[in-house]
N, C-alpha and C positions, 0 to 999 in steps of 0.2 A: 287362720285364727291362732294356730299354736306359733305362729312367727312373730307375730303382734305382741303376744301375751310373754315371749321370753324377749321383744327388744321391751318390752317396758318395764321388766323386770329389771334387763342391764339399764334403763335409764334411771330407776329408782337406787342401786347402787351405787349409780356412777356419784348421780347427784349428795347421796348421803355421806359418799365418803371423804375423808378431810383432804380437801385440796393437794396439801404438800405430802401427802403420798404418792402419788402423782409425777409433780416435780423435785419433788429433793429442796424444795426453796425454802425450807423454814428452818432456822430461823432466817427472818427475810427485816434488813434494819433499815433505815430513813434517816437522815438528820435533816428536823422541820424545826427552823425557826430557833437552832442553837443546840438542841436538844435533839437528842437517840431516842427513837419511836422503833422498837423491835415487834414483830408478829410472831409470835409464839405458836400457835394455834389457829389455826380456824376451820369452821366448821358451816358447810351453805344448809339452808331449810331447804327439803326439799318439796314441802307443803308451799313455802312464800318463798319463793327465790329470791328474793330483793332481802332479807333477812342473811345475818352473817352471828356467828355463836364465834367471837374471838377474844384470844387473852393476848394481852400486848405489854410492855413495859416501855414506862416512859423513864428517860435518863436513867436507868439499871432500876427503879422501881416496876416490879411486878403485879398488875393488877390481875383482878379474878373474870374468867371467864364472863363478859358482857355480851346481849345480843346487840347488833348494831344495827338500824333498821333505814335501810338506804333509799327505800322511798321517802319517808316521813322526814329522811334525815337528823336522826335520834339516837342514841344509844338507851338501850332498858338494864339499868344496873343487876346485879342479884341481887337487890334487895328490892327490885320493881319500882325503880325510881326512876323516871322518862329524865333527860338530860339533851340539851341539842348537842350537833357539833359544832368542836370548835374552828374555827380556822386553822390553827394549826398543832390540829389534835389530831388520833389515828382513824377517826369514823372516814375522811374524806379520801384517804391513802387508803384502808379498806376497800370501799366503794369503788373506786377509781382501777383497780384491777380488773371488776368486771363492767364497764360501762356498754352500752347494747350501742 
């Protein structure tokens, strides 16, 4: 019981913590479609794993911290505005790191 109760512990951490602690990959950059898509951040739910908390800049603009929600394939702005992705925007380069 107590082996159970400390791996689910290190799986709640694992999962919580920002990825590029991890690998060292961030800042992690793309060029989609003419344009530099950089990954600043990100960050997995570890409530909804298909959910991604990341900030990205596109062509050296810096946007704010967006959930990006890979089931629905959507991004939720902060200001809770649903948005699809685009083709060749950061939701699919997100997603596409972790596909099952």
């Amino acid at each position: 019981m107590v082996k159970a109760i400390a791996l689910l512990s290190l799986l709640f951490w694992l999962t919580a913590m920002p990825i590029g602690a991890f690998s060292g990959a961030l800042p992690y950059c793309q060029t989609v479609a003419e344009q530099e898509i950089c990954l600043l951040s990100l960050r997995r739910s570890a409530k909804y794993y298909w959910q991604y908390r990341a900030a990205v800049s596109i062509a050296g603009i810096r946007r704010p911290v967006e959930v990006y929600d890979c089931q629905r394939q959507q991004r939720v702005s902060s200001k809770g505005r649903e948005i699809p992705f685009q083709s060749d925007g950061p939701g699919l380069m997100i997603c596409s790191f972790f596909k099952k």
